[in-house]
Each structure stands twice: as C-alpha cells, then as structure tokens.
GUVOLUM-586516 format. One record per residue (C-alpha): residue number from 1; residue in three letters; x, y, z. Coordinates in pm, 1 decimal. Layout:
N
<pos = NUM&code = ALA&u = X&v = Y&w = Z>;
...
***
This chain:
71
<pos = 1&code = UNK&u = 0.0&v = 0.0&w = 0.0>;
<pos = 2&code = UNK&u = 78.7&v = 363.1&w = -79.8>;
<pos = 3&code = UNK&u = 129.2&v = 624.6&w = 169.6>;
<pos = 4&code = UNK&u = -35.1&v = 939.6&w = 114.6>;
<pos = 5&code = UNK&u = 245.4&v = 1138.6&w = 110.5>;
<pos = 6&code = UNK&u = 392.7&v = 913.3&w = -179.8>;
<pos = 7&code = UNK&u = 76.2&v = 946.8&w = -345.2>;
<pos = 8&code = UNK&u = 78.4&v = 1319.9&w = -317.1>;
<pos = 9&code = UNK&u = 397.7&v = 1331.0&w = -423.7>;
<pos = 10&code = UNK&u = 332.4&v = 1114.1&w = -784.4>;
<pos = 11&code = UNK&u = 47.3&v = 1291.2&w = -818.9>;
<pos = 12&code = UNK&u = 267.5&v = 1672.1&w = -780.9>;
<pos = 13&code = UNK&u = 535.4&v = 1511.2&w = -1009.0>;
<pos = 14&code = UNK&u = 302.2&v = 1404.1&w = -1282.6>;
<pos = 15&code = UNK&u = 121.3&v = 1742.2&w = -1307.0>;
<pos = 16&code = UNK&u = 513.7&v = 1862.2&w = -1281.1>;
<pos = 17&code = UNK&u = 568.7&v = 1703.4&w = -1619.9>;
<pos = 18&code = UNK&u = 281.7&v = 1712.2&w = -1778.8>;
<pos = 19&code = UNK&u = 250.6&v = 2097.0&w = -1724.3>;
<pos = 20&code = UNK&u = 643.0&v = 2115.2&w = -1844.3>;
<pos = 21&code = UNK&u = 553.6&v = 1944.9&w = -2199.4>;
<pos = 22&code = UNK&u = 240.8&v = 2140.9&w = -2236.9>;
<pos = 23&code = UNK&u = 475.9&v = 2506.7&w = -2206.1>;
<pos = 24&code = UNK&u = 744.8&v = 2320.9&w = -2430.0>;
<pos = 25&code = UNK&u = 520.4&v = 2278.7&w = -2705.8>;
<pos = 26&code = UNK&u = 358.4&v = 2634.5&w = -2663.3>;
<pos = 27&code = UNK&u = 755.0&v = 2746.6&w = -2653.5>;
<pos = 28&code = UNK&u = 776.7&v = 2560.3&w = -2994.3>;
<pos = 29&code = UNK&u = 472.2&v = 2724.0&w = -3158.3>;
<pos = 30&code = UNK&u = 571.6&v = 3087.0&w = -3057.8>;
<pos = 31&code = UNK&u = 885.8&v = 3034.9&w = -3108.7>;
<pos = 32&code = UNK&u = 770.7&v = 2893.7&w = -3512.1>;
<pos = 33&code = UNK&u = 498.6&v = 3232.2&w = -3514.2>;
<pos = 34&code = UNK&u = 799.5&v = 3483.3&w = -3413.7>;
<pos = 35&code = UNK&u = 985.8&v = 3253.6&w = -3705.2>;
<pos = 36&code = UNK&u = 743.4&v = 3306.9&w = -3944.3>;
<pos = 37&code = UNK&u = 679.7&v = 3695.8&w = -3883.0>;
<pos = 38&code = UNK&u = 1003.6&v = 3777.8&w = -3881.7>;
<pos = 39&code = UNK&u = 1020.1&v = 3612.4&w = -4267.9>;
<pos = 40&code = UNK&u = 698.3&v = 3754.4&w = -4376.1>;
<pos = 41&code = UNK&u = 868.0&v = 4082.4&w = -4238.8>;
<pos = 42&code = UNK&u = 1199.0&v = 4039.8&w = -4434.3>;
<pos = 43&code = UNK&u = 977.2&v = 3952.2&w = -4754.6>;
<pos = 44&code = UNK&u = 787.3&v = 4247.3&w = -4729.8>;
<pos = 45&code = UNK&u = 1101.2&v = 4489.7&w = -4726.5>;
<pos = 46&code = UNK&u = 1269.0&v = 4285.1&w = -4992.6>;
<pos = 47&code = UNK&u = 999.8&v = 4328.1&w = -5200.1>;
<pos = 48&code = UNK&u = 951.5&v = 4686.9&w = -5177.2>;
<pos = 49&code = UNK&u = 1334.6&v = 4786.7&w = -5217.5>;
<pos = 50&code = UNK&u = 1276.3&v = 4546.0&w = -5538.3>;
<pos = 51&code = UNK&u = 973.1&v = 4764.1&w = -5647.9>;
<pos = 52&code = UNK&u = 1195.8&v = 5085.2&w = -5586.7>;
<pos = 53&code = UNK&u = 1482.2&v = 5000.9&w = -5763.4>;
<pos = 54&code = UNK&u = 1271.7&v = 4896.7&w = -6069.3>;
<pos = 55&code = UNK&u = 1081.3&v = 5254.0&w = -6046.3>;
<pos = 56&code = UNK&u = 1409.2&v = 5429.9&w = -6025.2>;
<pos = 57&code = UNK&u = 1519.6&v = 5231.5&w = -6315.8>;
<pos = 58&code = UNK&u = 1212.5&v = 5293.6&w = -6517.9>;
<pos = 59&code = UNK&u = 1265.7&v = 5644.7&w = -6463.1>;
<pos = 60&code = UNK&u = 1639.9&v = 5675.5&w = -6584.4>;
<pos = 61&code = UNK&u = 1557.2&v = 5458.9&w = -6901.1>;
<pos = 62&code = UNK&u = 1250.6&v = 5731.8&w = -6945.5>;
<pos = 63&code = UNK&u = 1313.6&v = 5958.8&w = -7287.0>;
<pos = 64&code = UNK&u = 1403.9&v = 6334.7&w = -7195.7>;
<pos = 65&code = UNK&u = 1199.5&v = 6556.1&w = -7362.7>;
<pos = 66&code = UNK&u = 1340.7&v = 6898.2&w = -7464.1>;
<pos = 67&code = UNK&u = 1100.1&v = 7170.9&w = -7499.9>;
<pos = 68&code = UNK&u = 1225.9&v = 7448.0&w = -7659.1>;
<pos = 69&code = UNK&u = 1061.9&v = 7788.1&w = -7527.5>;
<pos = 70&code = UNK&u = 1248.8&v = 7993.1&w = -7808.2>;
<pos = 71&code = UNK&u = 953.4&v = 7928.3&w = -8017.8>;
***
C-alpha cells in the first residue's frame, strides 16, 4: 500500500511534467509564429526595395523631352 504522502507526491510530479511538456510545445509554436513573422517581415522589405529600384530604373531609361521655349 501507498502512503499518502507518496501518493501526493506522484500525483505533484506528474502534473510537474505534464505541465512542463504542455509550455514546451507552446515554446515551440511561438517560437515557429515569431519565425514566421520575422520572414513575412523580411519579404515584405525585400519586395519593396525590389519595387523601388525597378521605379528608379524605369525612370532613368525614361526619354528626356526637350522643350524648346524659343519658339
């Protein structure tokens, strides 16, 4: 037979564990959201320094027009 204060302390080490998996795996999926963001982030800004450098490109190759005011 069991004393109860071996049975208390089973029953304190099993929540013990149990409650230390359950915050590892909620570790895991922030740590995989902050993961993600931080991508979706780095994207983003890649993208738009892309889009700039095309729109200062387009704008170099654009024809100067001379207008001649002598007229």
């Amino acid at each position: 037979m069991v004393s109860d204060f071996e049975a208390a302390k089973d029953t304190v080490q099993e929540v013990t564990e149990s409650a230390a998996s359950h915050i590892g795996r909620i570790a895991l999926i922030i740590t995989g959201a902050v993961r993600d963001i931080a991508r979706e982030i780095g994207d983003l800004a890649t993208d738009i320094i892309e889009m700039r450098e095309a729109s200062d490109k387009a704008k170099a190759d654009r024809p100067v027009r001379i207008i001649d005011e002598t007229r």
